[in-house]
Predicted model as a PDB file, atoms N, CA, C, CB and O in Angstrom, pLDDT in the B-factor column:
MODEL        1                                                                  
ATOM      1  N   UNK A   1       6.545   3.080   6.099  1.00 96.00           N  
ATOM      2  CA  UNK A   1       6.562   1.640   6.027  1.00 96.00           C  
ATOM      3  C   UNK A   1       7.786   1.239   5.218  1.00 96.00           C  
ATOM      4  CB  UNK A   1       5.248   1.083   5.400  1.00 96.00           C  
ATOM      5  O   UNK A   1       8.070   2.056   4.343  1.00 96.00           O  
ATOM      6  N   UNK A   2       8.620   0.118   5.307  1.00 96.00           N  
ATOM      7  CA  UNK A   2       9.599  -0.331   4.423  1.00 96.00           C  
ATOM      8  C   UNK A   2       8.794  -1.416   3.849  1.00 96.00           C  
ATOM      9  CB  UNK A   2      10.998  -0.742   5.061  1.00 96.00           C  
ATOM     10  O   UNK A   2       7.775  -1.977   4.253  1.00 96.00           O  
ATOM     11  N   UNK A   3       9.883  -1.638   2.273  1.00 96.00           N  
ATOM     12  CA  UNK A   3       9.581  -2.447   1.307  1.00 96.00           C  
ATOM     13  C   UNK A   3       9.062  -3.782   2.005  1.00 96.00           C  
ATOM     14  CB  UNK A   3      10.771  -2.600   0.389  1.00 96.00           C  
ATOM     15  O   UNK A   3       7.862  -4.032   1.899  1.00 96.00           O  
ATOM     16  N   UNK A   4       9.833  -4.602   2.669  1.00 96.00           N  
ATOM     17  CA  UNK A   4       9.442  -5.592   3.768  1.00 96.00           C  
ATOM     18  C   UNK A   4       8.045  -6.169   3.701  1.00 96.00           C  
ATOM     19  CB  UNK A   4       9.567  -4.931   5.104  1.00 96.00           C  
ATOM     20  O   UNK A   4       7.485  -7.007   2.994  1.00 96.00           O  
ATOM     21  N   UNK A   5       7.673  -5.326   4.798  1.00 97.00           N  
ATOM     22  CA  UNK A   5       6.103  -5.078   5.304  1.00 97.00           C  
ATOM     23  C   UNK A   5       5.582  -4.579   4.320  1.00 97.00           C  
ATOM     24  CB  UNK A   5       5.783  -4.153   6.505  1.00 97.00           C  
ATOM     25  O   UNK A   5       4.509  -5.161   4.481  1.00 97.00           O  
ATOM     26  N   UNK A   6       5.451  -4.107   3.601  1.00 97.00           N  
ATOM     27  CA  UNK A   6       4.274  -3.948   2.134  1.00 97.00           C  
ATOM     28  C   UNK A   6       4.108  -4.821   1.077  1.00 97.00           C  
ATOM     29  CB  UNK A   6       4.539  -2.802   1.258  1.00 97.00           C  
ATOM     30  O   UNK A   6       3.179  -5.032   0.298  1.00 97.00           O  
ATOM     31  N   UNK A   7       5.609  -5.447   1.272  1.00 96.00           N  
ATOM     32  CA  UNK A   7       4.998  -6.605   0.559  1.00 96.00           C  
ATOM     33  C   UNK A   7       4.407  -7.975   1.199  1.00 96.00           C  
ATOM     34  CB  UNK A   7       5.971  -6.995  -0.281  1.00 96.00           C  
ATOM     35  O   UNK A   7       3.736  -8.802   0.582  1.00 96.00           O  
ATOM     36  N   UNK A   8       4.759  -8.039   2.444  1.00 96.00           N  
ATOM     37  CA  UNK A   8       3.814  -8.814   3.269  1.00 96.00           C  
ATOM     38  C   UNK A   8       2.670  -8.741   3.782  1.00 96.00           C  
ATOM     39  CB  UNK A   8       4.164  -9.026   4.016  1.00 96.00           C  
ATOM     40  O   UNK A   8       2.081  -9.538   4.512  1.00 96.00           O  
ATOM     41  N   UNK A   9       2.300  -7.532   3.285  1.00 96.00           N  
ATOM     42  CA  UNK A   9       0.823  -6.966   3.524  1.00 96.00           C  
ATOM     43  C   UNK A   9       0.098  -7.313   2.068  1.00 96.00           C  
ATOM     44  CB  UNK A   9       0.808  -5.103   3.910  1.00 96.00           C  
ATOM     45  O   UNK A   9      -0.990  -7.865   1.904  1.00 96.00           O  
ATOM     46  N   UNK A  10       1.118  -6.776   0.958  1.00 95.00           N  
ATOM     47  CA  UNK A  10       0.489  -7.214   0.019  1.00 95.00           C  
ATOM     48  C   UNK A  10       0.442  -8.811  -0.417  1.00 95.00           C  
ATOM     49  CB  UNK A  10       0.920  -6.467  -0.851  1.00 95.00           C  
ATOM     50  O   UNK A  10      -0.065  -9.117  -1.497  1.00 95.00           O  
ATOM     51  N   UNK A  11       0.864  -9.580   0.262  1.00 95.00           N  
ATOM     52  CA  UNK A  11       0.550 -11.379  -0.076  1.00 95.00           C  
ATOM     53  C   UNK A  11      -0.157 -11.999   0.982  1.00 95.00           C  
ATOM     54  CB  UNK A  11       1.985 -12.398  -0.214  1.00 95.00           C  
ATOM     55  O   UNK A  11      -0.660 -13.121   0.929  1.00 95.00           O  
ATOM     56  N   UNK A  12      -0.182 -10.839   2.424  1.00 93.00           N  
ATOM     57  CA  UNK A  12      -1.123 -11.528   3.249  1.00 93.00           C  
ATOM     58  C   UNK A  12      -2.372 -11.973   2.646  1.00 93.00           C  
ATOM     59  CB  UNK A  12      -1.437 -10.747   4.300  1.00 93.00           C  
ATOM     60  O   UNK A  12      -2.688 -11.514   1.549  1.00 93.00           O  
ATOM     61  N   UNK A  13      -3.107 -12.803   3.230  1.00 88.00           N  
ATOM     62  CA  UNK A  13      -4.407 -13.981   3.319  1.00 88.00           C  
ATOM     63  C   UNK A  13      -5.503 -12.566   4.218  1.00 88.00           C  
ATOM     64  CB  UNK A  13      -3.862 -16.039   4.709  1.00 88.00           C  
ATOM     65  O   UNK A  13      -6.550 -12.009   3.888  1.00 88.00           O  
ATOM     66  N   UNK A  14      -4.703 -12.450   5.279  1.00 90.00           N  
ATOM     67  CA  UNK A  14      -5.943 -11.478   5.687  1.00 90.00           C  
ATOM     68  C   UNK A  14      -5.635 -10.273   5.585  1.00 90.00           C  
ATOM     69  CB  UNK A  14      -6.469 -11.576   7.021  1.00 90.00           C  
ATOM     70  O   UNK A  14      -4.461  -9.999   5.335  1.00 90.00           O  
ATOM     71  N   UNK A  15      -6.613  -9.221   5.750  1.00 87.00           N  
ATOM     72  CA  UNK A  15      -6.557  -7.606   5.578  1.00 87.00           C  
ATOM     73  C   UNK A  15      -6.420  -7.166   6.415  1.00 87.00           C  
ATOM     74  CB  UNK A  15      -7.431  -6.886   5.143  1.00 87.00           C  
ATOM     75  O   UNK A  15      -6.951  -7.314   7.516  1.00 87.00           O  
ATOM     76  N   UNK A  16      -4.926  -5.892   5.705  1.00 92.00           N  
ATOM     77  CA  UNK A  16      -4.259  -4.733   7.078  1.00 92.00           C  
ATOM     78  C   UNK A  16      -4.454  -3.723   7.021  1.00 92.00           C  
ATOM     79  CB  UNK A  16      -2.927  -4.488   7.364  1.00 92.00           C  
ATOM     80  O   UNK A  16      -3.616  -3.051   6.420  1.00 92.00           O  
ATOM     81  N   UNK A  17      -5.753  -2.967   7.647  1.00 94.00           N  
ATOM     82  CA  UNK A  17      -5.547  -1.528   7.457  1.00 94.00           C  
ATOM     83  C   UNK A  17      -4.314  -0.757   7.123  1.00 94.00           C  
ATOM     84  CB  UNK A  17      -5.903  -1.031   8.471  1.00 94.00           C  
ATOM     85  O   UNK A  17      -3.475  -0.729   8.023  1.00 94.00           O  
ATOM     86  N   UNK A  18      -4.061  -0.201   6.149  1.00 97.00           N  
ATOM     87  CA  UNK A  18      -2.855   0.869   5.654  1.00 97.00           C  
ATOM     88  C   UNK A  18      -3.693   1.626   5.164  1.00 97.00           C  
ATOM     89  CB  UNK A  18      -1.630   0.482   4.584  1.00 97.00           C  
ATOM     90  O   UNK A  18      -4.705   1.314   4.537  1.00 97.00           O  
ATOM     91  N   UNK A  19      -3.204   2.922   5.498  1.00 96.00           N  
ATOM     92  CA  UNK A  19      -3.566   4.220   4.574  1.00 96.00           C  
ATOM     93  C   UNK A  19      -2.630   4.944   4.091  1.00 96.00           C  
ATOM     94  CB  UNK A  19      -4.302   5.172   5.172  1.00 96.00           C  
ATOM     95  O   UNK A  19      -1.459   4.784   4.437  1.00 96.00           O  
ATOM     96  N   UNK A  20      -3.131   6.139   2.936  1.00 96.00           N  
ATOM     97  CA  UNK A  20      -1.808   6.839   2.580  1.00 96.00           C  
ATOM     98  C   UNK A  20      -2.724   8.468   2.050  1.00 96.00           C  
ATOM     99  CB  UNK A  20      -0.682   5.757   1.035  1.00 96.00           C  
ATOM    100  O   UNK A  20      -3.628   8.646   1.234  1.00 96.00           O  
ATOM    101  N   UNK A  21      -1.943   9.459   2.988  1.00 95.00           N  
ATOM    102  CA  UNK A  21      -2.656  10.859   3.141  1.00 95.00           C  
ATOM    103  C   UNK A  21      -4.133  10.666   3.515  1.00 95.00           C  
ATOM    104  CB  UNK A  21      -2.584  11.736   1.741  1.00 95.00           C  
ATOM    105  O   UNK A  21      -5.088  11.266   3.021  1.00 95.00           O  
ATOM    106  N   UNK A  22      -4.161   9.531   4.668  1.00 93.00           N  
ATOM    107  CA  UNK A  22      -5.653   9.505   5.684  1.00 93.00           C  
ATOM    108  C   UNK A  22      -6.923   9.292   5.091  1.00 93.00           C  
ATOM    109  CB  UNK A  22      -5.949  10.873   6.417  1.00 93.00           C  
ATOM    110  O   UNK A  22      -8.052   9.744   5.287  1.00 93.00           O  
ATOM    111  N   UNK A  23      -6.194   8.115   3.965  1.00 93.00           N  
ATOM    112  CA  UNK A  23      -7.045   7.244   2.898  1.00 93.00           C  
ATOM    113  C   UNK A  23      -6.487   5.630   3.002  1.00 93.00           C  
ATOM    114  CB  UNK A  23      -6.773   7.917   1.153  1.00 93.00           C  
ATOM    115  O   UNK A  23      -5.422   5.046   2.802  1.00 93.00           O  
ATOM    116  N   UNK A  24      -7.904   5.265   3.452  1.00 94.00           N  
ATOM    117  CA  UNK A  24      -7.718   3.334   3.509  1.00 94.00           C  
ATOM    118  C   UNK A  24      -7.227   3.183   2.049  1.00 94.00           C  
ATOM    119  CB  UNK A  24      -9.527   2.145   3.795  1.00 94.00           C  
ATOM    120  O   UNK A  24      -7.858   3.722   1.140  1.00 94.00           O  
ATOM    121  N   UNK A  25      -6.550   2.744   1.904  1.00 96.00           N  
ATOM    122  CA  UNK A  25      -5.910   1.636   0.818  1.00 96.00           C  
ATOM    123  C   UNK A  25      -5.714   0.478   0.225  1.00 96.00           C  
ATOM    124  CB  UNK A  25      -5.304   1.536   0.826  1.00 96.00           C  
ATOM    125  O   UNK A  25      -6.746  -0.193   0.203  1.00 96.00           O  
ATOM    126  N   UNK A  26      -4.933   0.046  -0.196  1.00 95.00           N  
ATOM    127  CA  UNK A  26      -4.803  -1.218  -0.692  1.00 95.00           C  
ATOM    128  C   UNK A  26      -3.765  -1.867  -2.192  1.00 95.00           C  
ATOM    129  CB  UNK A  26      -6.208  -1.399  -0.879  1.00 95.00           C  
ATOM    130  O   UNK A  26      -3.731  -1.852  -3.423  1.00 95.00           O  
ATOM    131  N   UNK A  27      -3.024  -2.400  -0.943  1.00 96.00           N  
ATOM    132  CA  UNK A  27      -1.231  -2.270  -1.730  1.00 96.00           C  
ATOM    133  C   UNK A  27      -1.503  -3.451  -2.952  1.00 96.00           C  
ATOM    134  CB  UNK A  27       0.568  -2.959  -0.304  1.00 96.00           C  
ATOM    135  O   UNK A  27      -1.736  -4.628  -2.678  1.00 96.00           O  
ATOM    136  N   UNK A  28      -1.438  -2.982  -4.168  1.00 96.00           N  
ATOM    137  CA  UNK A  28      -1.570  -3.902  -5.295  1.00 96.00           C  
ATOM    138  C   UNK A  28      -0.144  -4.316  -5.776  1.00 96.00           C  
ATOM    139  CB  UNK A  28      -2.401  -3.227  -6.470  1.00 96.00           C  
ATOM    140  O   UNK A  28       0.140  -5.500  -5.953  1.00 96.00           O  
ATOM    141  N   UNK A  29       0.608  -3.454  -5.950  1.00 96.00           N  
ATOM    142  CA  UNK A  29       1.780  -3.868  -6.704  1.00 96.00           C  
ATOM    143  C   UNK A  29       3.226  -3.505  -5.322  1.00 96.00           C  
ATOM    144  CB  UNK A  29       1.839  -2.721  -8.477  1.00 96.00           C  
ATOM    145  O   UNK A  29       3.008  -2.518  -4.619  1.00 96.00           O  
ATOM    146  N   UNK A  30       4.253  -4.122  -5.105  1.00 97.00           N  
ATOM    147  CA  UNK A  30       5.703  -3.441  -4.579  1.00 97.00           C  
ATOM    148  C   UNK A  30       6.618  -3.528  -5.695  1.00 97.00           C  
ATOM    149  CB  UNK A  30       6.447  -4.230  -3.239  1.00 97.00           C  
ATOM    150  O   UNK A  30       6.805  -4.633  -6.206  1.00 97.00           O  
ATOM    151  N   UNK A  31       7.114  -2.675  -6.063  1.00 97.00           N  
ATOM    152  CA  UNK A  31       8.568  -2.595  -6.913  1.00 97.00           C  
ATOM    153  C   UNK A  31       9.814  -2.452  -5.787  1.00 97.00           C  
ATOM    154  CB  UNK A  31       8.597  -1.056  -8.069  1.00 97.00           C  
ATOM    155  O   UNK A  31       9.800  -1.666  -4.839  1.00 97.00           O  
ATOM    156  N   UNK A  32      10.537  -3.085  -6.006  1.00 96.00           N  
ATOM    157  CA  UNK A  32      11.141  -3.165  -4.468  1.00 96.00           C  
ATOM    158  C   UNK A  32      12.806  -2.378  -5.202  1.00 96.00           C  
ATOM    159  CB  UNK A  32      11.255  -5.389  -3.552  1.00 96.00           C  
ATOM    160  O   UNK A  32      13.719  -1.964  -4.488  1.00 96.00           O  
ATOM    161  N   UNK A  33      12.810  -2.353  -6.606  1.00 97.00           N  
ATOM    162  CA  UNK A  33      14.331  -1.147  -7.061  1.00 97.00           C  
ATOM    163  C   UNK A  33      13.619   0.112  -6.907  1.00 97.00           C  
ATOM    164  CB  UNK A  33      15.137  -1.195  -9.018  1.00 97.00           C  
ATOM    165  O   UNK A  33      14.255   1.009  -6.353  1.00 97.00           O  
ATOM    166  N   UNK A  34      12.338   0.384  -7.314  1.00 97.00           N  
ATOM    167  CA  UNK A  34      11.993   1.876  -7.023  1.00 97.00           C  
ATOM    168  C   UNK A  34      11.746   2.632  -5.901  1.00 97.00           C  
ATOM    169  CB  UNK A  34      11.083   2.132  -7.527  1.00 97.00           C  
ATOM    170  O   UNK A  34      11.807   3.836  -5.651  1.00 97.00           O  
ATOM    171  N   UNK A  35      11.390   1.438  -5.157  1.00 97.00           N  
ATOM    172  CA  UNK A  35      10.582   1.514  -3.472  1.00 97.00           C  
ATOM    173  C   UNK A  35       9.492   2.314  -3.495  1.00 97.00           C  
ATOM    174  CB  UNK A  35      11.500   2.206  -2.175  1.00 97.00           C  
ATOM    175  O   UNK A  35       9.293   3.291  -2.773  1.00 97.00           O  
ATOM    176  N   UNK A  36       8.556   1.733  -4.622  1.00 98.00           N  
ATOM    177  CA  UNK A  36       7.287   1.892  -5.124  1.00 98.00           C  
ATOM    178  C   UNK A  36       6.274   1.641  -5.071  1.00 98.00           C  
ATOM    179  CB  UNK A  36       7.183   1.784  -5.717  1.00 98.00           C  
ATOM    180  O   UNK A  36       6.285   0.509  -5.555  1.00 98.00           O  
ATOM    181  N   UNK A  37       4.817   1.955  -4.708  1.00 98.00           N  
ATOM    182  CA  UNK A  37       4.023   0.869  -4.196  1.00 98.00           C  
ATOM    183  C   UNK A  37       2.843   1.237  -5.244  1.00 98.00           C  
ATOM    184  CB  UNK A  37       3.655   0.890  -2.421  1.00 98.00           C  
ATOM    185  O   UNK A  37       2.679   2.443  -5.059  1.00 98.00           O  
ATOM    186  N   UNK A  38       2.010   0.853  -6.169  1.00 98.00           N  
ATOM    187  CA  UNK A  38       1.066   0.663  -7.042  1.00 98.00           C  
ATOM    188  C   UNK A  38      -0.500   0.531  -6.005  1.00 98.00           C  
ATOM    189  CB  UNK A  38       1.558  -0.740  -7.997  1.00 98.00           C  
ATOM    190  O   UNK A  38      -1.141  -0.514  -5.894  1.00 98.00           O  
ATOM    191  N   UNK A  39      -0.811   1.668  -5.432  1.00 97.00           N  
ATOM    192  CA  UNK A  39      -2.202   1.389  -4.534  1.00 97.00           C  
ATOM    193  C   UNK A  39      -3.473   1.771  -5.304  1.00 97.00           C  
ATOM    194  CB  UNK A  39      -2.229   2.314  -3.090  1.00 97.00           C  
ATOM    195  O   UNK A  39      -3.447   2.268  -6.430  1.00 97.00           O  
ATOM    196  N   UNK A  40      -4.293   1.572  -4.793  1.00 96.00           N  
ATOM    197  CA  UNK A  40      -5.841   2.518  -5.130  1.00 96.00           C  
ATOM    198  C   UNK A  40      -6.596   2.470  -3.505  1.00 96.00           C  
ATOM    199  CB  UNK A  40      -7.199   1.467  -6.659  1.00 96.00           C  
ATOM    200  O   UNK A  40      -6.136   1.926  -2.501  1.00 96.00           O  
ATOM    201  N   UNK A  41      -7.567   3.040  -3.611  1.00 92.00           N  
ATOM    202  CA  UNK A  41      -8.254   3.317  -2.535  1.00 92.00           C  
ATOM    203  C   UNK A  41      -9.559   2.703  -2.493  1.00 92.00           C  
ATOM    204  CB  UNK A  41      -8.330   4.607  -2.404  1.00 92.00           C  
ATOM    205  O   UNK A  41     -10.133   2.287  -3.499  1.00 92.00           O  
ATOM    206  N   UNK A  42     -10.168   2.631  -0.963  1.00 85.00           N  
ATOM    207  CA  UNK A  42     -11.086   1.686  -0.896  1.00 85.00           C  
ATOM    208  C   UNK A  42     -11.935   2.120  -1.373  1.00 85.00           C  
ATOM    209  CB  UNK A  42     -11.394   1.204   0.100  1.00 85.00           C  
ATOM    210  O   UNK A  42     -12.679   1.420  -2.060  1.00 85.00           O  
ATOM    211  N   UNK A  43     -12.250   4.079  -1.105  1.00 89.00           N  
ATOM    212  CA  UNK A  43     -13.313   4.567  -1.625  1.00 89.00           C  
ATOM    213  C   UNK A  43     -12.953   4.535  -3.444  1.00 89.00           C  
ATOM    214  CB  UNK A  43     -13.585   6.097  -0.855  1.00 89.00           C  
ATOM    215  O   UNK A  43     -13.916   5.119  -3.942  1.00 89.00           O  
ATOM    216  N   UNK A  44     -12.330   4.256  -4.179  1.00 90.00           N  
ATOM    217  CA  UNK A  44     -12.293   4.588  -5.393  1.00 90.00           C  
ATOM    218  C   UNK A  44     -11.536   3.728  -6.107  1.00 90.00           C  
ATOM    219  CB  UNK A  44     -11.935   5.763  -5.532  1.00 90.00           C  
ATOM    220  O   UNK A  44     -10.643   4.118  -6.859  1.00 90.00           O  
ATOM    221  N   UNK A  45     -11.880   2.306  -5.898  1.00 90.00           N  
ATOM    222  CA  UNK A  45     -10.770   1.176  -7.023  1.00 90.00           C  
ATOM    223  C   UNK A  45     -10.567   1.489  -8.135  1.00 90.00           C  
ATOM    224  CB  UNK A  45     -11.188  -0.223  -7.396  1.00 90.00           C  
ATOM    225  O   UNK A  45      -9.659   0.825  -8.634  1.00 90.00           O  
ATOM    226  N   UNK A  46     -11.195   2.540  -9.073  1.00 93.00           N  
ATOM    227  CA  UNK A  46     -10.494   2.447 -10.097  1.00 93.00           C  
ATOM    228  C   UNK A  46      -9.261   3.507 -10.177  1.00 93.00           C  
ATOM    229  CB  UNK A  46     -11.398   2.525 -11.135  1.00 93.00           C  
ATOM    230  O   UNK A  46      -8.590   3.607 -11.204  1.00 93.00           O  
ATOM    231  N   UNK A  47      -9.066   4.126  -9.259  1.00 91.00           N  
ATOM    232  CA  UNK A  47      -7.903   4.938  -9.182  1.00 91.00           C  
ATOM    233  C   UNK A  47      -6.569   4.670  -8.496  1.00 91.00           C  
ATOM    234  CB  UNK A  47      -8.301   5.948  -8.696  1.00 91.00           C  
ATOM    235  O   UNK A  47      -6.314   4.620  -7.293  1.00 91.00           O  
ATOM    236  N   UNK A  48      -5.710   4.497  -9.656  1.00 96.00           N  
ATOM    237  CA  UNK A  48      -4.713   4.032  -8.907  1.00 96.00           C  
ATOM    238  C   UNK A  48      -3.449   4.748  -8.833  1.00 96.00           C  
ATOM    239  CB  UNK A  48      -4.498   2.872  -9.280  1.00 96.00           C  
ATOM    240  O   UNK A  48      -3.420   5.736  -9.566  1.00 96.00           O  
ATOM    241  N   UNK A  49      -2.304   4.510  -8.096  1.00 96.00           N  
ATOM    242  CA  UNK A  49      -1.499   5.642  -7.829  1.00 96.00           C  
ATOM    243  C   UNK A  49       0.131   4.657  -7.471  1.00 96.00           C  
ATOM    244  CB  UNK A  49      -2.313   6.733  -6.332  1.00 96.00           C  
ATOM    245  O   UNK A  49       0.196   3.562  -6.911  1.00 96.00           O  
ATOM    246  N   UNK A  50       1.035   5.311  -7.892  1.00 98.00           N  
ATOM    247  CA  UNK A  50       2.181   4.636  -7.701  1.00 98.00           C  
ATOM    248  C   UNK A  50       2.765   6.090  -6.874  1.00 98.00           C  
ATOM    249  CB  UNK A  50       3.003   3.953  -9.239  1.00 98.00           C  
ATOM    250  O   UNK A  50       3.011   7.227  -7.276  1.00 98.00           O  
ATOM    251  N   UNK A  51       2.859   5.296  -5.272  1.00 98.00           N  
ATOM    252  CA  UNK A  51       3.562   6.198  -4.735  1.00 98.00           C  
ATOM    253  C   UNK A  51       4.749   5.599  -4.064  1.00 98.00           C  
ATOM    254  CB  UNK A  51       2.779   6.938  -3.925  1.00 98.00           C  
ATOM    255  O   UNK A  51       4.910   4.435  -4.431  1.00 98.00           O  
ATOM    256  N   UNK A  52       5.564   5.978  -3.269  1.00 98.00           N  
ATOM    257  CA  UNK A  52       6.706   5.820  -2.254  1.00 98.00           C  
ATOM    258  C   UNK A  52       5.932   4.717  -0.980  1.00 98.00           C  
ATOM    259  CB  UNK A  52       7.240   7.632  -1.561  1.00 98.00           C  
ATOM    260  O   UNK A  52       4.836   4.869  -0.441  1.00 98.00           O  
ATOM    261  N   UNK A  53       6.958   3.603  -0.766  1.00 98.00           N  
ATOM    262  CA  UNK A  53       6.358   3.142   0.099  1.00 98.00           C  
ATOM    263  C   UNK A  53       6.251   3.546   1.225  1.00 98.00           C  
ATOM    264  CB  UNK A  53       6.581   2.322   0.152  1.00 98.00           C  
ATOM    265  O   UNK A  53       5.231   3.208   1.824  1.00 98.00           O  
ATOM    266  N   UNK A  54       7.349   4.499   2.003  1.00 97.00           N  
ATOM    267  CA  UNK A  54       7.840   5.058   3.167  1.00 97.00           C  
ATOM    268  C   UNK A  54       6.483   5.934   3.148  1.00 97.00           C  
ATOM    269  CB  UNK A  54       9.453   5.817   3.147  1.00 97.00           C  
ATOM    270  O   UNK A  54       6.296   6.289   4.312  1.00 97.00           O  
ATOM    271  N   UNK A  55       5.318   6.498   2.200  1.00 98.00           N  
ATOM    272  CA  UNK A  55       4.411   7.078   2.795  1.00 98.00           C  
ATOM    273  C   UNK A  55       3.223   6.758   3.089  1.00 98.00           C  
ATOM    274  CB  UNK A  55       4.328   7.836   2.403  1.00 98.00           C  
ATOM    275  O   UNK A  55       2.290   7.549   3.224  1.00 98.00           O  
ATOM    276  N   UNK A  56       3.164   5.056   3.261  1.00 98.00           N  
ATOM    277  CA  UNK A  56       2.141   4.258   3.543  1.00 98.00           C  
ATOM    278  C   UNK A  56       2.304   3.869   5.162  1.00 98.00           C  
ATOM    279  CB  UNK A  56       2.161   3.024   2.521  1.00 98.00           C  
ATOM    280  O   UNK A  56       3.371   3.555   5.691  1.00 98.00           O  
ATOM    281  N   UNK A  57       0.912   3.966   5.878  1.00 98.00           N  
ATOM    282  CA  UNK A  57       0.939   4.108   7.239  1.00 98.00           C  
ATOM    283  C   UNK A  57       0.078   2.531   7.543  1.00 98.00           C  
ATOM    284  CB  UNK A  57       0.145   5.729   7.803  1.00 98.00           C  
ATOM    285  O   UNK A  57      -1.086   2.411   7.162  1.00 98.00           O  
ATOM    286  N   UNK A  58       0.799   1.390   8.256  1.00 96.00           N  
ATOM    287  CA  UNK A  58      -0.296   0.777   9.022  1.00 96.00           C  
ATOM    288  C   UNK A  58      -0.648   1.125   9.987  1.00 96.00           C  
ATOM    289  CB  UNK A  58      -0.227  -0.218   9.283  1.00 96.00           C  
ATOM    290  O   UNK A  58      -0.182   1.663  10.992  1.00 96.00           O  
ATOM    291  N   UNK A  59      -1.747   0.706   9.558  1.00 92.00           N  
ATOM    292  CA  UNK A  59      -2.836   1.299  10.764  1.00 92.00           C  
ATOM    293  C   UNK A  59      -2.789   0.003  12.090  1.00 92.00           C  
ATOM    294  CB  UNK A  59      -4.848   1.461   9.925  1.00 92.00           C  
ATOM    295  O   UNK A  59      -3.075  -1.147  11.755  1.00 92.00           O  
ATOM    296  N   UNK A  60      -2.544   0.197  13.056  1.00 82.00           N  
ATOM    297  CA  UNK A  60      -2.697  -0.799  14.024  1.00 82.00           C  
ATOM    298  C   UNK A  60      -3.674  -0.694  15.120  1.00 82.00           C  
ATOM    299  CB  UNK A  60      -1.560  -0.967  14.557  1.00 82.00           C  
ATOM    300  O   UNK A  60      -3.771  -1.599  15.949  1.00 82.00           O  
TER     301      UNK A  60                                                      
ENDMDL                                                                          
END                                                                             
């Protein structure tokens, strides 16, 4: 995914399936100098993870 689209996923109104390593997600933060994305997972909100955005998949 590029910076772009993750952060338009992350200010959308409605919800976009994305996953990351074949885990639903949910893009909380974009750092757009690191190309960073701040997620946690649906099964486990309190865990959160700053990964690469390029390894976040929408799901369509």
């Amino acid at each position: 995914m590029n910076i772009g689209r993750a952060i338009e996923i992350m200010n959308a109104a409605d919800i976009v399936d994305v996953s990351y390593q074949g885990e639903k997600i949910i893009i909380q933060n974009v750092d757009e100098k690191t190309k960073k994305a701040r997620i946690y997972t649906k099964a486990n909100p309190d865990y959160e993870l700053d990964v690469d955005v390029y390894q976040l998949i929408e799901e369509i």
